[in-house]
PyMOL Python script that loads the backbone (N, CA, C, O; Angstrom):
from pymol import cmd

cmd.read_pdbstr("""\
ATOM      1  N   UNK A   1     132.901  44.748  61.546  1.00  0.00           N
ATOM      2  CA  UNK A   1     132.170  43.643  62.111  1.00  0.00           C
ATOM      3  C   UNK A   1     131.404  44.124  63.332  1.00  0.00           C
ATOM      4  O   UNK A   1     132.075  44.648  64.222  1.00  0.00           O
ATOM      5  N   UNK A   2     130.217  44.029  63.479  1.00  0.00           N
ATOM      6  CA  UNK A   2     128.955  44.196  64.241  1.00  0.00           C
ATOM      7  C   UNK A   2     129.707  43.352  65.949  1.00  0.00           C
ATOM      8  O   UNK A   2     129.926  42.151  66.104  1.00  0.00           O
ATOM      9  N   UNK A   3     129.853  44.046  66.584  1.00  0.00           N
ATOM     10  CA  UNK A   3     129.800  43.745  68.256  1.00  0.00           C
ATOM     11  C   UNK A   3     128.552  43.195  68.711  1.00  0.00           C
ATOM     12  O   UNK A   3     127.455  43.752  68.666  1.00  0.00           O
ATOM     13  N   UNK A   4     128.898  41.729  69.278  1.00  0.00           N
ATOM     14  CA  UNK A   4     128.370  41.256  70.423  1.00  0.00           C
ATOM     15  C   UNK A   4     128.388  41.019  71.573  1.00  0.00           C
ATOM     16  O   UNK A   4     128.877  39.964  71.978  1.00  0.00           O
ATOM     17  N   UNK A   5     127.750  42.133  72.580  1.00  0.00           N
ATOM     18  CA  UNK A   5     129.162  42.585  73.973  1.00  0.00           C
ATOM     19  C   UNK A   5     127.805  41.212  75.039  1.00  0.00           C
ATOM     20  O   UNK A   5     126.798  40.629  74.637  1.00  0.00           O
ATOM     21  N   UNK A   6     128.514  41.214  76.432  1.00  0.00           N
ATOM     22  CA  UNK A   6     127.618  40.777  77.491  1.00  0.00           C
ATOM     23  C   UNK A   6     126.970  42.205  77.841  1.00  0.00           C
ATOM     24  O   UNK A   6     127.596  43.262  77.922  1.00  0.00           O
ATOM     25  N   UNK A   7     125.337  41.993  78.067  1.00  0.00           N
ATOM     26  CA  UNK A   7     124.632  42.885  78.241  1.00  0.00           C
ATOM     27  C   UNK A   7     124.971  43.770  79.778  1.00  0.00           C
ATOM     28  O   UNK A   7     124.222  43.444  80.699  1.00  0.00           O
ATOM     29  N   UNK A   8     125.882  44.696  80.061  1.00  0.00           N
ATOM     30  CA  UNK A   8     126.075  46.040  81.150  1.00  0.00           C
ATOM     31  C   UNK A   8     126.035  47.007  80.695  1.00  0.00           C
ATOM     32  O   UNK A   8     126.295  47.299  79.528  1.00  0.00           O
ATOM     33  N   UNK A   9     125.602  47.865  81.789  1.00  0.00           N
ATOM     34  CA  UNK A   9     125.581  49.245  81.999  1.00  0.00           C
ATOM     35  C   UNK A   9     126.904  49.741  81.288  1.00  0.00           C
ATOM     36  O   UNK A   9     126.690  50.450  80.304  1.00  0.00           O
ATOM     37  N   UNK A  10     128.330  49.486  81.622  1.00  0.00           N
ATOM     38  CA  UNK A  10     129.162  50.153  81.216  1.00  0.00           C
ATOM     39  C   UNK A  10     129.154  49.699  79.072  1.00  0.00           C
ATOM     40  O   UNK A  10     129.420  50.327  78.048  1.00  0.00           O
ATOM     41  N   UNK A  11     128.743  48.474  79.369  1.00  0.00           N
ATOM     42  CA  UNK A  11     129.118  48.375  77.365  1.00  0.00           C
ATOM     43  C   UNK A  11     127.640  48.949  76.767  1.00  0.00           C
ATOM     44  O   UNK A  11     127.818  49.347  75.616  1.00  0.00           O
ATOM     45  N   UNK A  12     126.625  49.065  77.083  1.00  0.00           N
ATOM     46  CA  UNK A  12     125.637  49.940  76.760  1.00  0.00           C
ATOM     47  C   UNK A  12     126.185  51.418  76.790  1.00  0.00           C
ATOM     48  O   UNK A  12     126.258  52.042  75.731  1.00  0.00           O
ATOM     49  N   UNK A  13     126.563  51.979  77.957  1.00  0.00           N
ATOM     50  CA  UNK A  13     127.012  53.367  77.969  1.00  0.00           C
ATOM     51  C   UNK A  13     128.240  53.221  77.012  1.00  0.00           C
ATOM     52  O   UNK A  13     129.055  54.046  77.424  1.00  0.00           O
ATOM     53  N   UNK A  14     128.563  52.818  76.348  1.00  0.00           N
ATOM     54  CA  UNK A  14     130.205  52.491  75.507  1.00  0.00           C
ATOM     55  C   UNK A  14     130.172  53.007  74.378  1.00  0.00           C
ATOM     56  O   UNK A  14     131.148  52.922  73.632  1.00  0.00           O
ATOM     57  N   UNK A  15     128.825  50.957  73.479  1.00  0.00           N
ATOM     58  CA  UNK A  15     128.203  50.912  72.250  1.00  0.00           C
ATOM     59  C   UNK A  15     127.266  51.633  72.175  1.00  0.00           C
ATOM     60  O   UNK A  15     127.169  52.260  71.120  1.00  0.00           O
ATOM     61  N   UNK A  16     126.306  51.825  73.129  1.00  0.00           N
ATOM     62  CA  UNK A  16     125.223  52.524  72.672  1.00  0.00           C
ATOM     63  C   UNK A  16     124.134  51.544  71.550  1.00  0.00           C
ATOM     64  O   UNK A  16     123.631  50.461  71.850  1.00  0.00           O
ATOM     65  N   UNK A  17     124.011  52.074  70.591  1.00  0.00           N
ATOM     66  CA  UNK A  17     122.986  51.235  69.337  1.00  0.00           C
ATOM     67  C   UNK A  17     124.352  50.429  68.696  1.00  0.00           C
ATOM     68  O   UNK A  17     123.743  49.495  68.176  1.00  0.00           O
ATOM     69  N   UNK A  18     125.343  50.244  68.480  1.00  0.00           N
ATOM     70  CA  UNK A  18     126.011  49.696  67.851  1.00  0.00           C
ATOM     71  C   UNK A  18     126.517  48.710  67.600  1.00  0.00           C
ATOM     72  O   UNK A  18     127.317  48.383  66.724  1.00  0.00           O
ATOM     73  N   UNK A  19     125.664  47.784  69.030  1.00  0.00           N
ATOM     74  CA  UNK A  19     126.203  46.216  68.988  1.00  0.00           C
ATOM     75  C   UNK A  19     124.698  45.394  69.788  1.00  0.00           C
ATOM     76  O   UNK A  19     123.550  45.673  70.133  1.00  0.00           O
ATOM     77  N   UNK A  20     125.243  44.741  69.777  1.00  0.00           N
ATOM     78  CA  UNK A  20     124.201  43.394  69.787  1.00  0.00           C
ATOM     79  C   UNK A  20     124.509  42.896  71.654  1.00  0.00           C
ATOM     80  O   UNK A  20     125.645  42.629  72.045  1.00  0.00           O
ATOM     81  N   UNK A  21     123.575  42.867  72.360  1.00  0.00           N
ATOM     82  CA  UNK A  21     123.611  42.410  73.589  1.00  0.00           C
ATOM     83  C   UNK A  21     122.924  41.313  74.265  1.00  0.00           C
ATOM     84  O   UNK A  21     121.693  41.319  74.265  1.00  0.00           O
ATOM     85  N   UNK A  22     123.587  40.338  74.862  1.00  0.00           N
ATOM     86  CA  UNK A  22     123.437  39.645  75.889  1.00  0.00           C
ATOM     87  C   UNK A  22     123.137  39.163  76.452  1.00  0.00           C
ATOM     88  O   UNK A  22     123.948  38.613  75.707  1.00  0.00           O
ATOM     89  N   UNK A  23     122.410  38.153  77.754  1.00  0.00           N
ATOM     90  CA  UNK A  23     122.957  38.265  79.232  1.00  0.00           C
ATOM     91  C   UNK A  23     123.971  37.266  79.173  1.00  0.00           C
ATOM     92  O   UNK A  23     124.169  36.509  78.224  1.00  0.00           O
ATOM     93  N   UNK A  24     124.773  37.323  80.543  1.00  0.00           N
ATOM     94  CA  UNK A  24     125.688  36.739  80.293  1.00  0.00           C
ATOM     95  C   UNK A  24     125.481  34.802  81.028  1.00  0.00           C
ATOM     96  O   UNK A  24     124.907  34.411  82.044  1.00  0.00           O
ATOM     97  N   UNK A  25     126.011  34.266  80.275  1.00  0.00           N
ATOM     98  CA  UNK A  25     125.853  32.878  80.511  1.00  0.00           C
ATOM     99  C   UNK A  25     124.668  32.435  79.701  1.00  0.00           C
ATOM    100  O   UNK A  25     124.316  31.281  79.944  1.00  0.00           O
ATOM    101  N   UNK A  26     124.165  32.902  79.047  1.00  0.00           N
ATOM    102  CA  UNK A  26     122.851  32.593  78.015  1.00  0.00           C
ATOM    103  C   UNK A  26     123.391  32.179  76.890  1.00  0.00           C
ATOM    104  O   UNK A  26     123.987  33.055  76.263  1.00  0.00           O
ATOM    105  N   UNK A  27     123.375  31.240  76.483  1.00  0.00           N
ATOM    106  CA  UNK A  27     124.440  30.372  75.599  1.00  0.00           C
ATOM    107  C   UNK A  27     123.248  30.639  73.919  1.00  0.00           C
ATOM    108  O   UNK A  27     123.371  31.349  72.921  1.00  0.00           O
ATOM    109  N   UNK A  28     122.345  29.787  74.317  1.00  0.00           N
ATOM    110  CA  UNK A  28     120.908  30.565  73.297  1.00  0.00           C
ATOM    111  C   UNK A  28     121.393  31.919  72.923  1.00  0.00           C
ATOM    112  O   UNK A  28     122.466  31.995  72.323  1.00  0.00           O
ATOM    113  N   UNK A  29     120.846  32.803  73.157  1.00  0.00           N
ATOM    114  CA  UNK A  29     120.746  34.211  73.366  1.00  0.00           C
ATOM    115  C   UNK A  29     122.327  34.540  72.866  1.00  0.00           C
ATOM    116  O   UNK A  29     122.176  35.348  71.950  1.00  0.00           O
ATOM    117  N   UNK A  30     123.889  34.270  73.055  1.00  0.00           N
ATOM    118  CA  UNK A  30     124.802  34.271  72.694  1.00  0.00           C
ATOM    119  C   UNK A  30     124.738  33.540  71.227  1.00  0.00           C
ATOM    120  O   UNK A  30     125.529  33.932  70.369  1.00  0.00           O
ATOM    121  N   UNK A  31     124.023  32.723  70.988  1.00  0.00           N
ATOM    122  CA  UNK A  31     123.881  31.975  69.612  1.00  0.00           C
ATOM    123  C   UNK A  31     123.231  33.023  68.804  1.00  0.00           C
ATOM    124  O   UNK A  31     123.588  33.472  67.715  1.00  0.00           O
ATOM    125  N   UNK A  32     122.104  33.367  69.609  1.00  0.00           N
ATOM    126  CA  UNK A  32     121.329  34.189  68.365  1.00  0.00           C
ATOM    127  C   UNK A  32     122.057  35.643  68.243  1.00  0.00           C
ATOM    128  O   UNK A  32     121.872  36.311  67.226  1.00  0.00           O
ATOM    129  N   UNK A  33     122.708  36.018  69.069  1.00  0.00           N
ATOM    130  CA  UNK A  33     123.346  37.558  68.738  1.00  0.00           C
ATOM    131  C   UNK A  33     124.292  37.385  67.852  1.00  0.00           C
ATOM    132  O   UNK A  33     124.425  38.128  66.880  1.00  0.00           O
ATOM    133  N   UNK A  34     125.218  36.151  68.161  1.00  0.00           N
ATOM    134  CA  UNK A  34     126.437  36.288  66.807  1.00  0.00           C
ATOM    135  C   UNK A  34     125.475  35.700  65.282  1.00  0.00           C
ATOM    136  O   UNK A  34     125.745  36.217  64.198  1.00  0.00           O
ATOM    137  N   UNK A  35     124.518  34.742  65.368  1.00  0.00           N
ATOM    138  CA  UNK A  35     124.006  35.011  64.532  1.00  0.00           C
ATOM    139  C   UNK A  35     123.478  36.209  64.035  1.00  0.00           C
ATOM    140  O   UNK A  35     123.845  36.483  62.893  1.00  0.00           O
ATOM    141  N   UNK A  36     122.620  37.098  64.651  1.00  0.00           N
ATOM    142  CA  UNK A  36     122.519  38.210  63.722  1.00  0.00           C
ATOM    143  C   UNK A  36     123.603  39.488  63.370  1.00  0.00           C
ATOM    144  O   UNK A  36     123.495  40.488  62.660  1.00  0.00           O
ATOM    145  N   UNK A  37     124.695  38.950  64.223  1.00  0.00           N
ATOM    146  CA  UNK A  37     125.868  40.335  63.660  1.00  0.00           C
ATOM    147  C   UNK A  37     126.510  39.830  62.179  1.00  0.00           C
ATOM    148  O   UNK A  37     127.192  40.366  61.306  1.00  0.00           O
ATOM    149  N   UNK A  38     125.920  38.522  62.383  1.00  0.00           N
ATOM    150  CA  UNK A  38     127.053  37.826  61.669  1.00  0.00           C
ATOM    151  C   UNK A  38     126.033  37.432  59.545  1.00  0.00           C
ATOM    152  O   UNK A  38     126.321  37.573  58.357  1.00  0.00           O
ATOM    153  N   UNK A  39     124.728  36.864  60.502  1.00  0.00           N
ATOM    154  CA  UNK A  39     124.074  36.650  59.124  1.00  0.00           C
ATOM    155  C   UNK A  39     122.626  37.780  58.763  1.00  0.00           C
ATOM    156  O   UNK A  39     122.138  38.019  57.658  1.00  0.00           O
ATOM    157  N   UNK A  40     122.307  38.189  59.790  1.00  0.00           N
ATOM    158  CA  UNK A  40     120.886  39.359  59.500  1.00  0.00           C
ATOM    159  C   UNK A  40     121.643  40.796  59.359  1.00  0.00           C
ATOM    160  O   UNK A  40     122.255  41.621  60.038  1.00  0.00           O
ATOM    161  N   UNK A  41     121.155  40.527  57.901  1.00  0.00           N
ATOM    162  CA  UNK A  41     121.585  41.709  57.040  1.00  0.00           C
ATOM    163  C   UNK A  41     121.101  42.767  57.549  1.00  0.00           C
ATOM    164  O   UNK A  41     121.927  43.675  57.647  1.00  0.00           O
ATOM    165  N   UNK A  42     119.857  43.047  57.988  1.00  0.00           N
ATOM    166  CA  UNK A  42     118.959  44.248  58.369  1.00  0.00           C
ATOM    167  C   UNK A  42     119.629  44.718  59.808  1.00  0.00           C
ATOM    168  O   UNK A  42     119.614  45.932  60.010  1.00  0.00           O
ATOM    169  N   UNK A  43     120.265  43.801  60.913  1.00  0.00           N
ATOM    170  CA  UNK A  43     120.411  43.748  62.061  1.00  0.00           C
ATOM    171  C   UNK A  43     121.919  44.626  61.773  1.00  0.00           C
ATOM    172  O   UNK A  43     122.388  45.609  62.347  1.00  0.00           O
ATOM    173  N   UNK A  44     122.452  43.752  60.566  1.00  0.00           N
ATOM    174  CA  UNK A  44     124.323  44.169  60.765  1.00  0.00           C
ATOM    175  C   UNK A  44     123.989  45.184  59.894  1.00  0.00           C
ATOM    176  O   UNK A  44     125.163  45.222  59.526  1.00  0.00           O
ATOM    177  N   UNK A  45     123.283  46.349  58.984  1.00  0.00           N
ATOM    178  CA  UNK A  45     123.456  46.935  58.401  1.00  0.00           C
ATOM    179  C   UNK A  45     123.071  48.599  59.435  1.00  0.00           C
ATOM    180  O   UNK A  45     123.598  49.711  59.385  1.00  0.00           O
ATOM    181  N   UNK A  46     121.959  48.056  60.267  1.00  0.00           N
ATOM    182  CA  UNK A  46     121.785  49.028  61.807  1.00  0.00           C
ATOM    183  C   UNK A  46     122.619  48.834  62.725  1.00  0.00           C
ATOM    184  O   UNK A  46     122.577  49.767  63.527  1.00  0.00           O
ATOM    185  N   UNK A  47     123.580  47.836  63.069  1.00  0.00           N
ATOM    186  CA  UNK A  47     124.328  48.257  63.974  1.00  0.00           C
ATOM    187  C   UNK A  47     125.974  48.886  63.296  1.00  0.00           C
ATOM    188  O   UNK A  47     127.015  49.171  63.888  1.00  0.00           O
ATOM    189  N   UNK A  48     125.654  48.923  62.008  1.00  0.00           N
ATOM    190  CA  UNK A  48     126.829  49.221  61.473  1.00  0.00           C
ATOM    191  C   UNK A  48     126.727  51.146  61.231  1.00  0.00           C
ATOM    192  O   UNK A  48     127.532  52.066  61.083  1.00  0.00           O
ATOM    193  N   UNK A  49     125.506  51.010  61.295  1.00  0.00           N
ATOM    194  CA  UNK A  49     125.186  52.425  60.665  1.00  0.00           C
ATOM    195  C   UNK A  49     125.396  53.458  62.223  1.00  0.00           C
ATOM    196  O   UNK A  49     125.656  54.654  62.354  1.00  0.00           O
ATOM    197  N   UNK A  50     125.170  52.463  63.143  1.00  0.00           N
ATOM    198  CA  UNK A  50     125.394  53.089  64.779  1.00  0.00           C
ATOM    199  C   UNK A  50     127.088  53.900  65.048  1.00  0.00           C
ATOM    200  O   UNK A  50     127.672  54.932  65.377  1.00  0.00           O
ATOM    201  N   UNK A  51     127.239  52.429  64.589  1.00  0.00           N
ATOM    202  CA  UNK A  51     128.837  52.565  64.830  1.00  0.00           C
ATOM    203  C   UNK A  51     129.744  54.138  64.795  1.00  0.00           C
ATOM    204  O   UNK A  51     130.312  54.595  65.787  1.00  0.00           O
ATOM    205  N   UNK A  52     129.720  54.757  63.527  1.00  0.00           N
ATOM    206  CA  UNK A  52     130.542  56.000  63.749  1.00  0.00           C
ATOM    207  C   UNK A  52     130.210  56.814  65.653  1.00  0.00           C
ATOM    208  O   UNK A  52     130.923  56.938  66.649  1.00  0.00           O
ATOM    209  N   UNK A  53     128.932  57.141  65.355  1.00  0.00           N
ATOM    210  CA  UNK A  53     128.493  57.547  66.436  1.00  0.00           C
ATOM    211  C   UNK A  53     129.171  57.266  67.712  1.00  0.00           C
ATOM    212  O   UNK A  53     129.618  58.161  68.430  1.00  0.00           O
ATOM    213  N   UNK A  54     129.229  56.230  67.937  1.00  0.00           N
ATOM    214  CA  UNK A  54     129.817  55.278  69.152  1.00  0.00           C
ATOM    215  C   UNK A  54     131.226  55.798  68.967  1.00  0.00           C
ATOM    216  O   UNK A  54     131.848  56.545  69.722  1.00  0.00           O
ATOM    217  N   UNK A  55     131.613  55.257  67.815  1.00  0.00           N
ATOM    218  CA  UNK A  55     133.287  55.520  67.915  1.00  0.00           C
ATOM    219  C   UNK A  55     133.576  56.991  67.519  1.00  0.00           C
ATOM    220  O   UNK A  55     134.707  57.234  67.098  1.00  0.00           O
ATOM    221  N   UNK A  56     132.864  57.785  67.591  1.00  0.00           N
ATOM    222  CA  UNK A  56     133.716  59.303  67.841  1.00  0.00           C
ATOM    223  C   UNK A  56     133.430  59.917  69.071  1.00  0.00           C
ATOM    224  O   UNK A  56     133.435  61.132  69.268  1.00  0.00           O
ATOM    225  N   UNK A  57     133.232  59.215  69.727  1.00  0.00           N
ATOM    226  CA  UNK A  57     133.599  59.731  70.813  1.00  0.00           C
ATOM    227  C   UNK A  57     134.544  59.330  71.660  1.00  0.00           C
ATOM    228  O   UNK A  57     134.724  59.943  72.712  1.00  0.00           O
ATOM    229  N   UNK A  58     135.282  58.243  71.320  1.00  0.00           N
ATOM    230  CA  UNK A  58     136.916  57.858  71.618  1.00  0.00           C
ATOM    231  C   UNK A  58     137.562  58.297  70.712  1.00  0.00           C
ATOM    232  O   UNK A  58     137.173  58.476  69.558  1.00  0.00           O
ATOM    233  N   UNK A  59     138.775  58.542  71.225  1.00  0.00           N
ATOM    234  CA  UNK A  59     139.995  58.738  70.105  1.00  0.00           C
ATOM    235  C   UNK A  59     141.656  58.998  71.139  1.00  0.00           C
ATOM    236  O   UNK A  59     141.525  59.783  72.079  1.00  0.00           O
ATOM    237  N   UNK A  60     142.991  58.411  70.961  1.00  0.00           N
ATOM    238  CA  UNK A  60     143.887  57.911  71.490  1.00  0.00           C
ATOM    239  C   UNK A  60     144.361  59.392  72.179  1.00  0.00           C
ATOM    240  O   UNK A  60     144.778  59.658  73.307  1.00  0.00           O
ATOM    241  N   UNK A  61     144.107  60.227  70.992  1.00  0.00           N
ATOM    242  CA  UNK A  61     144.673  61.148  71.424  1.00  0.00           C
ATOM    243  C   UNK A  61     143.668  62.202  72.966  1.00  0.00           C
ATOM    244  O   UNK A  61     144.144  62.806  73.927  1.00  0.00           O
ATOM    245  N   UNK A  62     142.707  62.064  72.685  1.00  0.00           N
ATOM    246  CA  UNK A  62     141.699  62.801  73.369  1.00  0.00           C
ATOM    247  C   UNK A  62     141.738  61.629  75.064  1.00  0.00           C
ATOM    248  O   UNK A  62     141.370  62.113  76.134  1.00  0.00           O
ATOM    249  N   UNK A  63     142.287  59.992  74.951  1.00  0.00           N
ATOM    250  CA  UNK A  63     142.170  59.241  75.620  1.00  0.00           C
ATOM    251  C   UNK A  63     144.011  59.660  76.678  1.00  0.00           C
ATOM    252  O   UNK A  63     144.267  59.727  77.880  1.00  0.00           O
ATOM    253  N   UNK A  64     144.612  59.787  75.781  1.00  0.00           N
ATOM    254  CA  UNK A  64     146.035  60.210  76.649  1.00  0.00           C
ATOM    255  C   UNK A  64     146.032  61.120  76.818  1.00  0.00           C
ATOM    256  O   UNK A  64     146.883  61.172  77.705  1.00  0.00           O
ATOM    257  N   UNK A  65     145.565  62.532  76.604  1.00  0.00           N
ATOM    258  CA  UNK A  65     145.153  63.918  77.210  1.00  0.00           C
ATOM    259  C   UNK A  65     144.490  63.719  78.662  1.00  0.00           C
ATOM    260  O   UNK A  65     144.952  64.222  79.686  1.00  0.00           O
ATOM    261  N   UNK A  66     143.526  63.041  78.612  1.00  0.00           N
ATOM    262  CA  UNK A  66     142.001  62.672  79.934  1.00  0.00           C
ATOM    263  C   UNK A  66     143.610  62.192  81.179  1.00  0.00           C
ATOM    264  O   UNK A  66     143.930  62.684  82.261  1.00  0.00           O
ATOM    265  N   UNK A  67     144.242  61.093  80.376  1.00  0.00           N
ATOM    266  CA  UNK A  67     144.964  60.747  81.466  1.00  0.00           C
ATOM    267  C   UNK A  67     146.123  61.127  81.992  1.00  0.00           C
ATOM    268  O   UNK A  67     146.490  60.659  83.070  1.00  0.00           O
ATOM    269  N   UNK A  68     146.866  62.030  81.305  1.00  0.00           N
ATOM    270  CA  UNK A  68     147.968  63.036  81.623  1.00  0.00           C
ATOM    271  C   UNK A  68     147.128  63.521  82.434  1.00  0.00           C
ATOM    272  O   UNK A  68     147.363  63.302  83.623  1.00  0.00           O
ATOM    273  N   UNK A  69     145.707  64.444  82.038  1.00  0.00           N
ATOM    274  CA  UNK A  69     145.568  65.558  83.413  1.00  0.00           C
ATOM    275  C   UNK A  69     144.824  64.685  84.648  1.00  0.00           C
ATOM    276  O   UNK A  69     144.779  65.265  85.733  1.00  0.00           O
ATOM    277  N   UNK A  70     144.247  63.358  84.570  1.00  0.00           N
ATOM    278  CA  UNK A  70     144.223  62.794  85.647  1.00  0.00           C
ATOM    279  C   UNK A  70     145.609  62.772  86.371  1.00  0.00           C
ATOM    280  O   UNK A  70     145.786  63.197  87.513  1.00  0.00           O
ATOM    281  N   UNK A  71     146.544  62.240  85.592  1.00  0.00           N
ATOM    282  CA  UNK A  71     148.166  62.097  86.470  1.00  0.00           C
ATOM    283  C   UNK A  71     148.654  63.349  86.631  1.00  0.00           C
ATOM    284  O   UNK A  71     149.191  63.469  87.732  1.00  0.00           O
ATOM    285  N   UNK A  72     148.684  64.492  85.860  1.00  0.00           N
ATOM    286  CA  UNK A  72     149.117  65.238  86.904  1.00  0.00           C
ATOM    287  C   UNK A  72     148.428  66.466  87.983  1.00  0.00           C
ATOM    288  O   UNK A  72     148.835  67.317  88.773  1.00  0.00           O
ATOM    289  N   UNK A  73     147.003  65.896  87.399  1.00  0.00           N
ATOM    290  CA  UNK A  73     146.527  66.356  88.918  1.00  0.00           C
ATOM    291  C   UNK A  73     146.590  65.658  90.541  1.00  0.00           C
ATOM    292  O   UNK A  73     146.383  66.202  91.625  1.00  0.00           O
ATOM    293  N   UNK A  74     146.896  64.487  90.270  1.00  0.00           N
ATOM    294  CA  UNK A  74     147.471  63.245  91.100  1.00  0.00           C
ATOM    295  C   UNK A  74     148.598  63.628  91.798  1.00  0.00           C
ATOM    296  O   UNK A  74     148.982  63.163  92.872  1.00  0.00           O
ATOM    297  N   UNK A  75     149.075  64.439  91.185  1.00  0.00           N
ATOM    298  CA  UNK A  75     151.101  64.384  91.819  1.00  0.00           C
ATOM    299  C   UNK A  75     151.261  66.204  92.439  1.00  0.00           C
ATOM    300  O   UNK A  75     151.021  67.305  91.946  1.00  0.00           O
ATOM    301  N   UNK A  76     151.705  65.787  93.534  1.00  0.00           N
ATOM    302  CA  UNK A  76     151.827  67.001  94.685  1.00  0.00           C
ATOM    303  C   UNK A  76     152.337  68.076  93.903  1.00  0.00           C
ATOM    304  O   UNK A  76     151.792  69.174  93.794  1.00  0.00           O
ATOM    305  N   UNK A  77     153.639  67.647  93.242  1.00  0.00           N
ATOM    306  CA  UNK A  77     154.374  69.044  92.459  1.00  0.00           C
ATOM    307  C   UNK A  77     153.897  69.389  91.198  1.00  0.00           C
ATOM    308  O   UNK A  77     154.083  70.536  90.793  1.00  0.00           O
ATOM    309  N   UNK A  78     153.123  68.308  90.300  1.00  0.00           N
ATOM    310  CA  UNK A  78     152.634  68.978  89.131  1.00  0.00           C
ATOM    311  C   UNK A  78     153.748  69.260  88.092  1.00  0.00           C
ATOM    312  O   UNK A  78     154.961  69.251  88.299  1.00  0.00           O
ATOM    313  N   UNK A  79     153.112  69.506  86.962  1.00  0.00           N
ATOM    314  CA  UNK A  79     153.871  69.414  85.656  1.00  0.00           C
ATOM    315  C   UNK A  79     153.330  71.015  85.345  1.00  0.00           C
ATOM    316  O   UNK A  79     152.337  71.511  85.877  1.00  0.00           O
ATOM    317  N   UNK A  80     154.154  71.649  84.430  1.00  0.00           N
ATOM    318  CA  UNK A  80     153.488  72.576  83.313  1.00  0.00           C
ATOM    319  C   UNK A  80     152.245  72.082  82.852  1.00  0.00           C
ATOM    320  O   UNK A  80     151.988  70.928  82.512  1.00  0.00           O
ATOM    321  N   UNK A  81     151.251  73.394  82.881  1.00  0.00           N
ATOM    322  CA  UNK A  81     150.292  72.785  82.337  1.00  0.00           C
ATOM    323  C   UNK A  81     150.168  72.313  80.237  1.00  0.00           C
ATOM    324  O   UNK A  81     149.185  72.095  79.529  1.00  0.00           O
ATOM    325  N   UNK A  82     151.633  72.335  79.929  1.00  0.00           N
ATOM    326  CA  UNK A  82     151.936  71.797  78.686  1.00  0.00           C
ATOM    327  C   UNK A  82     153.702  71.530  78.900  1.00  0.00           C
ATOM    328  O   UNK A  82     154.782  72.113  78.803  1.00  0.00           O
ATOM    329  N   UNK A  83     152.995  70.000  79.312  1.00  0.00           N
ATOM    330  CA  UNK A  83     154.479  69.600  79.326  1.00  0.00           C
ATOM    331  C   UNK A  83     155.477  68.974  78.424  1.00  0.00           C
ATOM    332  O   UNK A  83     155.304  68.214  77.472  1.00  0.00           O
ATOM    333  N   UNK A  84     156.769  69.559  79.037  1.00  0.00           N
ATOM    334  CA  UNK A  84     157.747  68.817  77.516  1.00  0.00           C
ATOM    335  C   UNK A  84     157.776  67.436  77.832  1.00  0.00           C
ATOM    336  O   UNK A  84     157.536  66.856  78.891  1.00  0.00           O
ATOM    337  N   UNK A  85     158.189  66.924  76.474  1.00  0.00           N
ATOM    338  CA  UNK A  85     158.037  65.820  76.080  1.00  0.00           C
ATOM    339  C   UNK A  85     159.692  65.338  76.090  1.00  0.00           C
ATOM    340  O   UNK A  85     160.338  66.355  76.341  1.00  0.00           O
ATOM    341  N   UNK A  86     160.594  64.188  75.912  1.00  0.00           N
ATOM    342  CA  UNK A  86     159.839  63.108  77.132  1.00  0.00           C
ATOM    343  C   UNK A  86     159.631  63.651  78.649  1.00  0.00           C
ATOM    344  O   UNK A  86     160.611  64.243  79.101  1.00  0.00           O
ATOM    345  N   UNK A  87     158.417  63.530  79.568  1.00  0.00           N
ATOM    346  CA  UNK A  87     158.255  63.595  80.629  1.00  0.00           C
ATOM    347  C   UNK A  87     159.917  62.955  81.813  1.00  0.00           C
ATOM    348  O   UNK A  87     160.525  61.889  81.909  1.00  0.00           O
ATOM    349  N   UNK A  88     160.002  63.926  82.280  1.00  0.00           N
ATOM    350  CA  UNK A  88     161.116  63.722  82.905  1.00  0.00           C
ATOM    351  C   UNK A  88     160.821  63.665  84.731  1.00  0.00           C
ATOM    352  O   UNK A  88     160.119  64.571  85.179  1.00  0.00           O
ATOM    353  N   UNK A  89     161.344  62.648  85.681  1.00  0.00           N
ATOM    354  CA  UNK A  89     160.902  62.063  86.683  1.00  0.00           C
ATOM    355  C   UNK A  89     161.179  63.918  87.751  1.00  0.00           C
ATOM    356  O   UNK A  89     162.189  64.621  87.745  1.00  0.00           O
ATOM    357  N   UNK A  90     159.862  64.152  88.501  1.00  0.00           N
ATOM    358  CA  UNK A  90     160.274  65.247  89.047  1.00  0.00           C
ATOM    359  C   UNK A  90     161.082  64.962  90.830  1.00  0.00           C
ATOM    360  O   UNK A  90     160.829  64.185  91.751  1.00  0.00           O
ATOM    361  N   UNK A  91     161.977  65.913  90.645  1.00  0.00           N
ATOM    362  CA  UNK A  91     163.376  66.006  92.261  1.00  0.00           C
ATOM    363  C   UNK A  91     164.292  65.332  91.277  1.00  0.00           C
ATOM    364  O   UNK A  91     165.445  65.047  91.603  1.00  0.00           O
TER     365      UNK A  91
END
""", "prot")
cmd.dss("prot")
cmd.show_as("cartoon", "prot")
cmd.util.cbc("prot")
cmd.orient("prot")
């Protein structure tokens, strides 16, 4: 199903071509976007075709990697830089 985000910087930098935008409080403009994700074939068949694009560049695993080495570059004593699993509280 074709995304209809509120039109920002961060869900543009997100979706990219892959969804349908916005402004926010534009109730019109909110009518006509879920209308076309929803009934313009030409509209949902281009933002569908966007989509992979958009979504490979997330993934859970690549998303809990980013934030392990945010956290343990965060913490004074630090972990192995491949740490065992379960993470165990350091002192």
């Amino acid at each position: 199903m074709p995304s209809v985000l509120i039109d920002t910087p961060v869900a543009r930098e997100s979706c990219g071509d892959a969804a349908v935008y916005v402004p926010l409080g534009d109730v019109p403009a909110i009518t006509r976007g879920l209308q076309a994700a929803l009934f313009d074939e030409a509209a949902r068949t281009r933002l569908l075709q966007a989509a992979p694009a958009a979504l490979a560049r997330y993934s859970w695993p690549r998303a809990a990697r980013d934030t392990l080495g945010v956290l343990v570059n965060a913490t004074s004593t630090g972990y192995p830089s491949r740490p065992r699993w379960p993470l165990k509280p350091a002192g």
